[in-house]
N, C-alpha and C positions, 0 to 999 in steps of 0.2 A: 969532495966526494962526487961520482958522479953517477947519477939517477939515468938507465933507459929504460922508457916505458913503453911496452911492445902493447897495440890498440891505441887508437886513435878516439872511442865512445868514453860512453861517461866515466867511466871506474877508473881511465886511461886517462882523461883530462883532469880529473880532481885528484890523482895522485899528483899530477906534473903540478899545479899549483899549490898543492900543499909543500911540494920535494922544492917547488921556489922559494917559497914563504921558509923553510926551514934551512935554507943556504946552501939546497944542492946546487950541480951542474946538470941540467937537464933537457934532453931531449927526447922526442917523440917520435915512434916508428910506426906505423901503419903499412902491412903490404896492401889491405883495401883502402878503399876511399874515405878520408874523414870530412866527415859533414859539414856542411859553409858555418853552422852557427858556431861549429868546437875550431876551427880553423882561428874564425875571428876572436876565441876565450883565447887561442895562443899567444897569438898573434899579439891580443893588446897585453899577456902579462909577459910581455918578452923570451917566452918559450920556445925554441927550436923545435921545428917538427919537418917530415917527409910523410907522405902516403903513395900509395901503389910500389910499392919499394922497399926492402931492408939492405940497406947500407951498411955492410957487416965491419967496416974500419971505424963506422961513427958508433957501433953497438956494443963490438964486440971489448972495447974501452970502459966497459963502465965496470963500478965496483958493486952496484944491486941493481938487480932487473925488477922492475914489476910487470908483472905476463896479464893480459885482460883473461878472462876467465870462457872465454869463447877461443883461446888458439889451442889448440893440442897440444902436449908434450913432445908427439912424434911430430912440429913442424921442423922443417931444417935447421932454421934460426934459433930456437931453444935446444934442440941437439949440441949445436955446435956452440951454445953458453954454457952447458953440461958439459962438456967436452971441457971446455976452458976453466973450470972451477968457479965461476961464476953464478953467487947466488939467484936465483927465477924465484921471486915468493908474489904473495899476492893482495890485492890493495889493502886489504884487514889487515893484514900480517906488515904491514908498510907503514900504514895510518896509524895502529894500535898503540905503535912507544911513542906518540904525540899526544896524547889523551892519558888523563886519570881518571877518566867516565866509566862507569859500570854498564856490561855490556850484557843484553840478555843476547845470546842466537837460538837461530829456529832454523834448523833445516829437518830431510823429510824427501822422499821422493813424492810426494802428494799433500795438498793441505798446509804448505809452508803457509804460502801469500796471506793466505785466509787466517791461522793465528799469527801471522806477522803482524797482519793490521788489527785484528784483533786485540793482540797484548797493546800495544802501540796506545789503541781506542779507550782499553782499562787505565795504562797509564797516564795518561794526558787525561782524564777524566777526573783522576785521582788528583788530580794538581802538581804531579812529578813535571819538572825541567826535561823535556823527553825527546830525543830525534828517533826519526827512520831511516835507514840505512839499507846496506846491502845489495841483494839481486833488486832491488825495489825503489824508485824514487830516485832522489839525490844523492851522489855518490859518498859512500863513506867521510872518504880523502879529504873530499871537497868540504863536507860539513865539517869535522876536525881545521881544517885552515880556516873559516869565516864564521861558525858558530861555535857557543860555551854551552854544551847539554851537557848533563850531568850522567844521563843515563841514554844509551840508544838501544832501540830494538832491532838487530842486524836481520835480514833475509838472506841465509848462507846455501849457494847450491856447491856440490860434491866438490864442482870445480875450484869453487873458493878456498876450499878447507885441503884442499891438494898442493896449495900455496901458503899454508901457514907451515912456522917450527914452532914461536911460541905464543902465538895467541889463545888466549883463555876465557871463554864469556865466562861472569861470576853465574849465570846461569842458563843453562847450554836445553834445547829442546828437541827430541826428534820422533816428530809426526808419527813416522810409518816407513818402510824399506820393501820398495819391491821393484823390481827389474826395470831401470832405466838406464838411458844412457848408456848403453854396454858397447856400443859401438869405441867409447874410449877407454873402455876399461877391458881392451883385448876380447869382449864376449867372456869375461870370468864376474859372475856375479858377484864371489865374493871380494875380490878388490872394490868393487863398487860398494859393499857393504862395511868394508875397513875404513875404505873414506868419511863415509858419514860419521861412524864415530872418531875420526881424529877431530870431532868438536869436542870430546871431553878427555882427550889425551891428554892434556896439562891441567885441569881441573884439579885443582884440592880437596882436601878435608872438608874446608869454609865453601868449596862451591855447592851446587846441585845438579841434577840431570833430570828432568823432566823426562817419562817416553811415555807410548802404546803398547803396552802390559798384553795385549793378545796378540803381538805382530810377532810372528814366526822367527823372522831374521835377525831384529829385536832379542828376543827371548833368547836365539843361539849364541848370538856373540856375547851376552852379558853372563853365559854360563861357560864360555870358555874363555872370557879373560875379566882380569880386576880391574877397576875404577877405583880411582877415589872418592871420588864427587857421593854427595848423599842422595840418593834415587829416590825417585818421587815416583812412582807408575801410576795409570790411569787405565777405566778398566771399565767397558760396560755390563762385562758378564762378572765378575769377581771382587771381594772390596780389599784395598791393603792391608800388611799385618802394621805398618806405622803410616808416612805421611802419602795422602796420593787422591785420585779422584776413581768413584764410582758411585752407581745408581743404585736408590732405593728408594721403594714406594712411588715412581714416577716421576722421582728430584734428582738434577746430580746434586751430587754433595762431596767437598773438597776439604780432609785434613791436612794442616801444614799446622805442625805444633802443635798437637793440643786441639786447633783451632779448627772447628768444622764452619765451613760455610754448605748452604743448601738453597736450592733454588726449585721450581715447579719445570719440569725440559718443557711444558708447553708454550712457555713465556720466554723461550731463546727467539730471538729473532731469525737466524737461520736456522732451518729444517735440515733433516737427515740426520742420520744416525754418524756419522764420519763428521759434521759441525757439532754432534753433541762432545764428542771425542777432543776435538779443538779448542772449544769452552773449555773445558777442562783443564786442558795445558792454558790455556789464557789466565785461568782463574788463579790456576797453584802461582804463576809468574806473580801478581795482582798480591796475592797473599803473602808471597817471602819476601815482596816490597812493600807491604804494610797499609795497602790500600782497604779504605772502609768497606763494610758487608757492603753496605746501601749502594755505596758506590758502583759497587762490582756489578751488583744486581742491577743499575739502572741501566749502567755498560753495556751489558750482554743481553738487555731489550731495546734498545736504541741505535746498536750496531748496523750500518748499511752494510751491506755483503761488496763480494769484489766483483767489480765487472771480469768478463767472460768467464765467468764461473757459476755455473749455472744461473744465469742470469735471465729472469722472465724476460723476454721483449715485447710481445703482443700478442694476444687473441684473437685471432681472425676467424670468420663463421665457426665459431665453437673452439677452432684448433690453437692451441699454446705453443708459440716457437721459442723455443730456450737455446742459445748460446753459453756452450760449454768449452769454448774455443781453447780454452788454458790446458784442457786435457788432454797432455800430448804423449800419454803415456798409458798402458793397457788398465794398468789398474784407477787411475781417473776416473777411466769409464767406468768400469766397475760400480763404482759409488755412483755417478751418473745414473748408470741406467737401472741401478738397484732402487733411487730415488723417486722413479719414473712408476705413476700409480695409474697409466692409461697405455693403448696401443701406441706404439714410439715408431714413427719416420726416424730414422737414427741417417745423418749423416757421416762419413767416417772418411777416414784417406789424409794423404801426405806425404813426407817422406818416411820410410820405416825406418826406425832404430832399434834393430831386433827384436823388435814383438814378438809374444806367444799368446796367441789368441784362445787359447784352450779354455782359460779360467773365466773367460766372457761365456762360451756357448750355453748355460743354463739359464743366463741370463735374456740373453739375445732369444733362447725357445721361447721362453715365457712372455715378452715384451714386445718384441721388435716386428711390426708387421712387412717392413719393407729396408732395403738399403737404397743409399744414394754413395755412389763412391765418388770422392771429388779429391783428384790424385792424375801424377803422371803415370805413375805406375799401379795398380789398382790388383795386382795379380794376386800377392799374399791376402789379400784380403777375399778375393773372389773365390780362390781357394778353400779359404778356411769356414765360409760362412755359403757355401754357394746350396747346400742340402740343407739349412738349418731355415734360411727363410727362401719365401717362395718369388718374391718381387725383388731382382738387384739391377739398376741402373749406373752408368758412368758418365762423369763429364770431369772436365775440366775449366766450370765457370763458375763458379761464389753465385751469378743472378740463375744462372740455368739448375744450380742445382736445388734453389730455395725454390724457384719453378715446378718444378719435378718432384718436390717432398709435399709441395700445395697441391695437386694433382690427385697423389699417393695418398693424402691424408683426408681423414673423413671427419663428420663434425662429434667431436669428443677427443680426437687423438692429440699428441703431442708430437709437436718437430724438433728431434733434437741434433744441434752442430756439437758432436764429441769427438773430436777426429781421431785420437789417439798415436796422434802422429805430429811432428816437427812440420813447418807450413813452409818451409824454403822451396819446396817446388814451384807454387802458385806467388807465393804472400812475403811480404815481406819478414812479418814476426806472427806469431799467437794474436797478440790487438789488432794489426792490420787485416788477419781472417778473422776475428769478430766482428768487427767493424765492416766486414763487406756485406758479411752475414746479417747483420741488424739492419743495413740499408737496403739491403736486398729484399728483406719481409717487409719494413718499410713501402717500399718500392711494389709492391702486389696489391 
């Protein structure tokens, strides 16, 4: 059989050496450049590869494709595998029939990473055999070929689940749905919102679905199609009629079976109203794999939060600079700056992936004393925000704009990097604009 694997990154190298370890024929296509250190992973496990290139004689031969989750449908080269009858699925969908590990997934247009590692943090806690997977860390693939976990916590974006037919987490999780990524999904939101759910497309009787029981998109699709899967909802405003998470008296409190756990929301380690919500889905996960109360509880006080996620950096004469660099999408911010209990320097800009900034403007009244736009193109934004606040500046420098927000910012306020926007313009990824950002305030 023979295995091409379109990407050259991680997801793309731990398929090829799982697809060798299992006695494919495989090679590696890359049309960018693969990185010197996954060249030399090829290299020594005798795996053929190209970069800057698709050689459509050496691809278009293969009997499965794995596509990395970053190329388009509409690229040439997966057209014309489409064309050819040639299955394109994707590395879960690849890795899955090598494993009899139980898989929780989490996806989510906001709030994945954060009950990613979350659930991760309660299991491994609990004493469970436990990998991480997915958009996150080490490549699925790759843990499947060199480790034996019994259970993995996958981090699944739209893109991944656009490449599955039969993959099934026994329990499947989703955050929240609100307009991302529409630039691949034709600008029709609800394909974007089909996708998310083909996580519990093949879910059973025996599986579960964790969600966000007040999330609009949520609420519509589960009223106009059937699952099988048992629903767990979560709910800060409402409590379930059987298993699911909600507040009371100032505690969440979580049924699965019968079984209430309850905790004080003051003693979660992360703040905000959208981490009480992700406790939540952490906890129900925690409880249908049989992990102790104590444990849960020690869990969800001991948990470090995710870097650029709203992440404190420093205090400088009074002012708090917080990197929120992972929010690359309108409603991040949202929770961002709804979190923000002082005047906010808000930084913002990048590339757009069809934003509507509408559902920010009450927030941005109430909060936002100035903007820093840090972007090539800075229009849509200048546009939308240009009558709401009084102070908007522009650059295109990660140190001039942490400059410019130290300036702008008085002692009491907060600096916040939300950009709400993809960082390919400036940056290499979301870390690499955190991390300019941290050294930049650093740097003052």
């Amino acid at each position: 059989m023979r295995l091409v694997v379109l990407g050259g990154g991680e997801s793309g190298v731990g398929t090829a050496i799982l697809g060798k370890k299992k006695g494919y024929d495989v090679f590696v296509s890359d049309f960018g450049k693969i990185k010197e250190n996954y060249k030399e992973v090829l290299t020594i496990n005798r795996i053929a590869w190209e970069d800057e290139k698709h050689t459509e004689d050496l691809i278009l031969n293969a009997d499965v494709v794995m596509k990395s989750p970053g190329i388009p449908e509409k690229a040439p080269i997966v057209k014309k595998l489409t064309e050819n009858g040639i299955p394109v699925i994707s590395e879960i969908e690849f890795a899955i029939q090598f494993t009899d590990a139980t898989t929780v997934g989490i996806t989510g247009s906001n709030g994945k990473t954060t009950t990613t590692l979350l659930t991760y943090h309660l299991l491994k806690q609990g004493g469970l055999n436990v990998g991480l997977a997915g958009n996150i860390g080490k490549s699925f693939a790759w843990q499947v070929a060199e480790n034996k976990h019994d259970i993995y916590v996958l981090e699944l974006s739209s893109f991944q689940l656009d490449g599955i037919i039969n993959y099934k987490p026994h329990i499947a999780i989703i955050t929240n749905i609100s307009p991302d990524h529409l630039d691949r999904y034709n600008y029709d939101y609800n394909l974007y919102i089909d996708s998310k759910f083909r996580i519990t497309k093949n879910q059973t009787e025996a599986d579960y679905l964790i969600y966000d029981n007040e999330d609009e998109a949520i609420q519509n699709w589960l009223k106009n199609n059937k699952i099988k899967a048992n629903k767990v909802p979560f709910s800060l405003t409402g409590k379930p009629e059987n298993d699911g998470g909600y507040i009371e008296d100032n505690n969440i409190n979580s049924t699965i079976k019968n079984e209430v756990f309850t905790m004080p929301i003051n003693e979660l380690a992360l703040e905000g109203k959208h981490n009480i919500k992700n406790a939540m889905a952490a906890t129900a996960v925690a409880q249908l794999l049989n992990i102790r109360k104590q444990t849960i509880r020690e869990s969800l006080t001991n948990f470090q939060g995710v870097e650029h996620r709203l992440e404190k950096v420093l205090k400088i004469q009074g002012v708090q600079y917080i990197n929120d660099s992972k929010a690359t999408n309108v409603n991040s911010v949202f929770y961002a700056l709804d979190s923000m209990n002082a005047p906010t320097v808000w930084i913002v800009g990048g590339v757009d992936k069809g934003n509507d900034y509408d559902e920010l403007m009450p927030l941005v009244r109430e909060k936002v004393k100035a903007i820093v736009c840090l972007g090539v193109d800075n229009t849509k934004i200048i546009n939308a925000f240009n009558n709401v606040v009084d102070v908007m500046v522009e650059t295109t420098s990660m140190s001039e704009a942490v400059q410019l927000a130290q300036r702008l910012a008085e002692k009491g306020d907060s600096v916040l990097l939300s950009p709400a926007c993809a960082s390919f313009d400036l940056f290499e990824n979301y870390e690499d604009r955190g991390k300019q950002f941290k050294q930049a305030v650093h740097n003052l």
